[in-house]
C-alpha positions as CSV (number, residue, x, y, z in Angstrom):
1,X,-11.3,11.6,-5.0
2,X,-10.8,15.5,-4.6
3,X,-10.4,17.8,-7.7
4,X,-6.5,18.5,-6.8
5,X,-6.2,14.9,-6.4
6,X,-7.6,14.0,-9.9
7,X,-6.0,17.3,-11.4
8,X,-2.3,15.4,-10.5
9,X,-3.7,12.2,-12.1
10,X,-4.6,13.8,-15.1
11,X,-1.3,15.4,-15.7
12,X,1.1,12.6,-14.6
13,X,3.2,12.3,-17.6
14,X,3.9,15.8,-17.7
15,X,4.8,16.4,-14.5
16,X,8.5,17.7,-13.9
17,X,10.8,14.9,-11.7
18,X,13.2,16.4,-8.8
19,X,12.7,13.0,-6.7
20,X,16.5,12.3,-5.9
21,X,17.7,8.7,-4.3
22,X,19.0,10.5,-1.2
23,X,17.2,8.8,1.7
24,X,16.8,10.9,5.0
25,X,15.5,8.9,8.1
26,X,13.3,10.0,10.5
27,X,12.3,9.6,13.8
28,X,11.5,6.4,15.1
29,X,8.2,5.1,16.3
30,X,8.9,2.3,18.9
31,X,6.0,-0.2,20.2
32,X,8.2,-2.9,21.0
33,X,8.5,-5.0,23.7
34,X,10.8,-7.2,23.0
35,X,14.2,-7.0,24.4
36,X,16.1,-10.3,23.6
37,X,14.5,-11.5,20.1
38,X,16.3,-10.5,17.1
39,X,13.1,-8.4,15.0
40,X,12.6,-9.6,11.6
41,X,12.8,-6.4,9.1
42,X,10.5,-5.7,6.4
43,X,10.8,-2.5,3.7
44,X,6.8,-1.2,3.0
45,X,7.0,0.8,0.0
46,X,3.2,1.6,-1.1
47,X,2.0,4.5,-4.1
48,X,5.3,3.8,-6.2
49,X,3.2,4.7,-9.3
50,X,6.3,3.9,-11.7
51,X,4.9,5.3,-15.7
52,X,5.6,3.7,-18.9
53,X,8.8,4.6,-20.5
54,X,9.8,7.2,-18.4
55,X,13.6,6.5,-17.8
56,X,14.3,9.1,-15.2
57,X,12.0,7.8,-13.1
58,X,12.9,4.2,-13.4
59,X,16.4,5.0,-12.3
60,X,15.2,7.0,-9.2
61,X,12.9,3.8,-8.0
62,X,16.1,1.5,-9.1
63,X,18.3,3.9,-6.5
64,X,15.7,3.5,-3.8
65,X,15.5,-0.3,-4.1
66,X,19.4,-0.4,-4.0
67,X,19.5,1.9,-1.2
68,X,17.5,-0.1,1.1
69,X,19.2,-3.4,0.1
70,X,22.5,-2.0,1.3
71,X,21.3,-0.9,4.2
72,X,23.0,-2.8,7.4
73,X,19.6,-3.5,8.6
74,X,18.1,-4.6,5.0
75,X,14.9,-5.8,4.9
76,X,14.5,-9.8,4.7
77,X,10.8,-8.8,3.1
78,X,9.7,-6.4,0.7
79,X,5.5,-5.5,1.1
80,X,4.0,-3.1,-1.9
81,X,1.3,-1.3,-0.7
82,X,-0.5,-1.2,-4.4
83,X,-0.7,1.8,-7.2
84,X,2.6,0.2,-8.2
85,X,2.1,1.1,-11.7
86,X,1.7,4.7,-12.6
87,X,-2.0,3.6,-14.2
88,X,-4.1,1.2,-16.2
89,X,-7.3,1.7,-15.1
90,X,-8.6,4.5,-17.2
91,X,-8.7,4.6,-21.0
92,X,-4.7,3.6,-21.2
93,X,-3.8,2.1,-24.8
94,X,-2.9,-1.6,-24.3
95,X,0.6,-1.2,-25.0
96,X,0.9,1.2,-22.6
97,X,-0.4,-0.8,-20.0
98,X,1.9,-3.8,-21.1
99,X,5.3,-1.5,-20.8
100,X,4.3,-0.9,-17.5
101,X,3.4,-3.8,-16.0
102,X,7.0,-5.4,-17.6
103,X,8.7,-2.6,-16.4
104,X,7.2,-3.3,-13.0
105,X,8.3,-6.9,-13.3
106,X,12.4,-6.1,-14.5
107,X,12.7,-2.7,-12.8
108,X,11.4,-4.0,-9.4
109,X,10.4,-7.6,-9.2
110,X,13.3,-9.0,-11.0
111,X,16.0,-6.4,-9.0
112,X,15.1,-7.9,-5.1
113,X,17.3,-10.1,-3.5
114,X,14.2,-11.2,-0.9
115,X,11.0,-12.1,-1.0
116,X,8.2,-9.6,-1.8
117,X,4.4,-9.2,-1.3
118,X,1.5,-7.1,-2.6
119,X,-2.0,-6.3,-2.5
120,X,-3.5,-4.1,-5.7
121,X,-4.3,-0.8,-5.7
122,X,-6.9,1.0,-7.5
123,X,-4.5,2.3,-10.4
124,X,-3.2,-1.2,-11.0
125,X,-6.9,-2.5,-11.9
126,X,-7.3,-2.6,-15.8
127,X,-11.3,-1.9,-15.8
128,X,-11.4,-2.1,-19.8
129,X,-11.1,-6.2,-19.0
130,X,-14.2,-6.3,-16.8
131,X,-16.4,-9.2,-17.6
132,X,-20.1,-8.4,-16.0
133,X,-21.6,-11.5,-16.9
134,X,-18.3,-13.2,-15.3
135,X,-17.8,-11.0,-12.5
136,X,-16.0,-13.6,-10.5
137,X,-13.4,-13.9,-12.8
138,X,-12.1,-10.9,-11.8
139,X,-9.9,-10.3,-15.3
140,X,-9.9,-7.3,-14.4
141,X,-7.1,-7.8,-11.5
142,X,-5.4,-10.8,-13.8
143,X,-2.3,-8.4,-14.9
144,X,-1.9,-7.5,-11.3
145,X,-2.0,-10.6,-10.0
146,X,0.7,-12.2,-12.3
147,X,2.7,-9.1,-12.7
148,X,3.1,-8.6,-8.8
149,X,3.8,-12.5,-8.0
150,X,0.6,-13.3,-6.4
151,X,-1.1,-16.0,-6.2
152,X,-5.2,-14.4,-6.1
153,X,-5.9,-11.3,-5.2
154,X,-6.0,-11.8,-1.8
155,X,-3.9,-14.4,0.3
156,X,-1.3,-14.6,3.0
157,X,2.2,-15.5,3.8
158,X,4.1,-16.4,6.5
159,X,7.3,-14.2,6.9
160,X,10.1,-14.1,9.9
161,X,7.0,-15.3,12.9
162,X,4.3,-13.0,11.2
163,X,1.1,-13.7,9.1
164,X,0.8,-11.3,6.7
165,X,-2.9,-11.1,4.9
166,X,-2.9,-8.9,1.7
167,X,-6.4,-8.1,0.7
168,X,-8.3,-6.7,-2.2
169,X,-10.3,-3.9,-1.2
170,X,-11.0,-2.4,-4.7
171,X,-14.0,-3.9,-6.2
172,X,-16.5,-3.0,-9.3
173,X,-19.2,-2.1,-7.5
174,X,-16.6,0.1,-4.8
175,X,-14.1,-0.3,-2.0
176,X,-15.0,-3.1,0.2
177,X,-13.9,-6.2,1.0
178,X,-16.5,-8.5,-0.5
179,X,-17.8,-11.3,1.0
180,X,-16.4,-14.1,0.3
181,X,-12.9,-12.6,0.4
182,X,-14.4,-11.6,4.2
183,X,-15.5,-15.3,5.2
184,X,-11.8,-16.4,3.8
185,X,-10.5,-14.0,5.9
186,X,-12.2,-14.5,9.1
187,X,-11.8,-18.7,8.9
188,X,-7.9,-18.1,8.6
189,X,-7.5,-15.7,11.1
190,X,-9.2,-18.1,13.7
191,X,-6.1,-21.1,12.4
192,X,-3.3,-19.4,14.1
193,X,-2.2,-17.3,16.9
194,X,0.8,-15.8,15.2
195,X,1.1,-12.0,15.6
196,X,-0.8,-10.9,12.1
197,X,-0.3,-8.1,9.9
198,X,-3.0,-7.4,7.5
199,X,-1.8,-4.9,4.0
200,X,-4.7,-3.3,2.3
201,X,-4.1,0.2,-0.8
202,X,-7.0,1.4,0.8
203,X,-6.4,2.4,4.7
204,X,-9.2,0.7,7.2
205,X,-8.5,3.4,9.4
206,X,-7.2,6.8,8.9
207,X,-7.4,10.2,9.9
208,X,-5.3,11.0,6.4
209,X,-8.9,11.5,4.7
210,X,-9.4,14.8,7.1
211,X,-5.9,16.1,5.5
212,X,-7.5,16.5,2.5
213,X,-9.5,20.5,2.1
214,X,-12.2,19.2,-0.2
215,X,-13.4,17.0,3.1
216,X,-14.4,20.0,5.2
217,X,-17.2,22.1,3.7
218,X,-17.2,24.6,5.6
219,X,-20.7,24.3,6.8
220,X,-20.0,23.9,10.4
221,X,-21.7,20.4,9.7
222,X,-19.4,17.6,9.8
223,X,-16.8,16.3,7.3
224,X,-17.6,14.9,4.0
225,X,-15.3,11.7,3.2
226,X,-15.6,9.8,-0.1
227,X,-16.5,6.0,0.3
228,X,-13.4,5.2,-2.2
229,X,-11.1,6.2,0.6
230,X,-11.7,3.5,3.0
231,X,-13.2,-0.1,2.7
232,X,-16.5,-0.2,3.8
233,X,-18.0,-2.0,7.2
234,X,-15.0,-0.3,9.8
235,X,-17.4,-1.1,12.7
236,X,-17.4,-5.0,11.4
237,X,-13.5,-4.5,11.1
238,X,-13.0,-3.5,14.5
239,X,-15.2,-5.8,15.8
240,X,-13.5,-8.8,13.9
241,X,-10.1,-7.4,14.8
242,X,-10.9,-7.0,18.8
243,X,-12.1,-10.7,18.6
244,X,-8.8,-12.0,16.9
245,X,-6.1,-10.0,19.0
246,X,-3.4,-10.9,17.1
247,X,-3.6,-8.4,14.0
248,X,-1.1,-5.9,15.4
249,X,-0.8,-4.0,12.0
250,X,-2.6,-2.8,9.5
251,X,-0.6,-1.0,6.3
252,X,-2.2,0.6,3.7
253,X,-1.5,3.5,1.3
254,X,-3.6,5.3,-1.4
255,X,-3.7,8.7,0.3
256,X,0.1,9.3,-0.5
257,X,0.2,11.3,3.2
258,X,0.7,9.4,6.8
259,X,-0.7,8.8,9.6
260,X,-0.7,6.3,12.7
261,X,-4.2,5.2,14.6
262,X,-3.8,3.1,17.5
263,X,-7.5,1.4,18.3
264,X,-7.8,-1.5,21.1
265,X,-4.8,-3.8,20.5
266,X,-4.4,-2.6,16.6
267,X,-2.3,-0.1,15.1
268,X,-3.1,1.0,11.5
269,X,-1.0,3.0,9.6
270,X,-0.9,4.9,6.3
271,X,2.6,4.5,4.4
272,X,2.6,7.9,2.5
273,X,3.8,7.1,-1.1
274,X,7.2,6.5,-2.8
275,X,6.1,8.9,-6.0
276,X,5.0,11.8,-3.2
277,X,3.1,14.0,-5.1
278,X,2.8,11.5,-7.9
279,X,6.6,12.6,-9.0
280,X,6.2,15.6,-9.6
281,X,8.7,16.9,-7.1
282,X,7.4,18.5,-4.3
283,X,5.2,16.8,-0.6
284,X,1.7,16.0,-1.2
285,X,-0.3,18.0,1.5
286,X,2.7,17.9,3.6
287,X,3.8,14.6,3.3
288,X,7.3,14.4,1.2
289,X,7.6,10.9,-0.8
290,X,8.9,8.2,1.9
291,X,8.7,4.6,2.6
292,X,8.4,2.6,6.1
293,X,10.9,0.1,7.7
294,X,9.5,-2.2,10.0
295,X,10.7,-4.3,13.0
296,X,8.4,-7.3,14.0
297,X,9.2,-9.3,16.8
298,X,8.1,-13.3,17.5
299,X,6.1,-12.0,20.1
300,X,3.7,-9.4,18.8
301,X,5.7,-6.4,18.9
302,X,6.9,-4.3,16.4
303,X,8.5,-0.9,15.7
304,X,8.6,1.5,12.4
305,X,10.5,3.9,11.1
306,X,9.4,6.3,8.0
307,X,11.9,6.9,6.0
308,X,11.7,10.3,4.0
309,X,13.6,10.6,0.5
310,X,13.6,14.2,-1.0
């Protein structure tokens, strides 16, 4: 993580708010081919980062939420993109971390009228319960889990003709997607031949990481990118993606900016963040705070529109 990046961690609950709920909609992105289906629409709202206590806020991601329910084309899914809590994965005091996993559960959870889906993010990790004689217990992911209604830390669900797989690609050890959470993956992805869209905090592709200035040295030698901002083993994923066709998307967030890579029959895409510059009111390295609306078709294709709200 760049030193600008940590510097807005560290000052998070200090930061001034000028996030309003006005939602401004931007240009659409069409893949589609479908002419005569009806799409199925899902809301992907990743890097919400709601803090503890912090009523303005609440209200703001309340307005949002209410926002894209009344929209004529509301979504029949919501997906979170992880970070959905401000953070518990530092040295936060337990009741901290308990107001705002409850206030993820009856500001968000509780105020859908559809279906919703997440993966974690690294924020919503509480390393303090880390067993390392019981790795594979994960404990550390258990609030997440239960807080964000899922049922392990990496499954899927089948929503309006789609599979959608959310994985785990934060780990102890760093951002991969471990093994056995990779041989899961690959057996299920060989049971079907529905159109597939696979959810990850972490991108699995993404030119975002070259947004940021601390990449490029300045040595006329290359770009430096952190391993923490993209799962490990891309040449495996692309190779395991090219031999299963049918996983069209990829979402992810964590770099709160946006981007769209097409490779072979894949698209990935990075979803910006709701919080923008971690609230504190202006765009993050030119990306204002937005979510994504997505059209998915029965057969494969698929269209998105980012939505910016400022």
């Amino acid at each position: 993580m760049s030193l600008i990046r940590r510097s807005f961690l560290q000052t998070l609950f200090g930061g001034s708010l000028a996030l309003t709920g006005g939602v401004t909609l931007a240009e659409e992105t069409n893949s589609t081919n479908s002419t005569t289906d009806s799409p199925f629409t899902v809301a992907f709202l990743t890097d919400t980062h709601q803090p503890a206590g912090n009523g303005e806020v609440m209200q703001k991601v309340e307005q949002l939420l209410d926002t894209i329910q009344s929209r004529e084309t509301s979504p029949g899914l919501f997906v979170f993109g992880g970070d959905n809590v401000m953070a518990v994965d530092g040295g936060q005091a337990d009741e901290q971390v308990d107001i705002q996993f409850q206030q993820w559960k009856e500001n968000v959870i509780d105020r859908l009228k559809v279906p919703s889906v997440s993966c974690i993010g690294n924020h919503d990790i509480r390393w303090k319960d880390h067993v390392k004689d019981q790795a594979e217990s994960y404990l550390e992911k258990k609030r997440a889990v239960e807080t964000f209604g899922m049922p392990s830390r990496y499954y899927a669900a089948e929503h309006g003709g789609w599979q959608f797989f959310l994985l785990d690609t934060f780990q102890h050890n760093g951002c991969e997607i471990d093994d056995a959470q990779w041989k899961w993956f690959e057996e299920e992805l060989a049971k079907s031949d529905k159109p597939a869209c696979v959810v990850t905090h972490a991108p699995l592709m993404s030119v975002t990481h070259f947004y940021e200035p601390s990449t490029d040295k300045g040595l006329g030698k290359g770009y430096v990118v952190p391993s923490g901002w993209s799962a490990h083993k891309l040449a495996d994923i692309r190779k395991l993606f090219r031999k299963y066709p049918r996983v069209k998307l990829c979402l992810s967030g964590h770099m709160h900016t946006v981007d769209r890579v097409d490779v072979d029959d894949t698209t990935y895409i990075c979803g910006g963040a709701v919080s923008g510059n971690w609230w504190g009111g202006k765009e993050y390295l030119g990306c204002p705070a937005c979510w994504m609306e997505l059209k998915l078709y029965p057969d494969g294709s698929w269209s998105h529109t980012r939505h910016e709200w400022s």
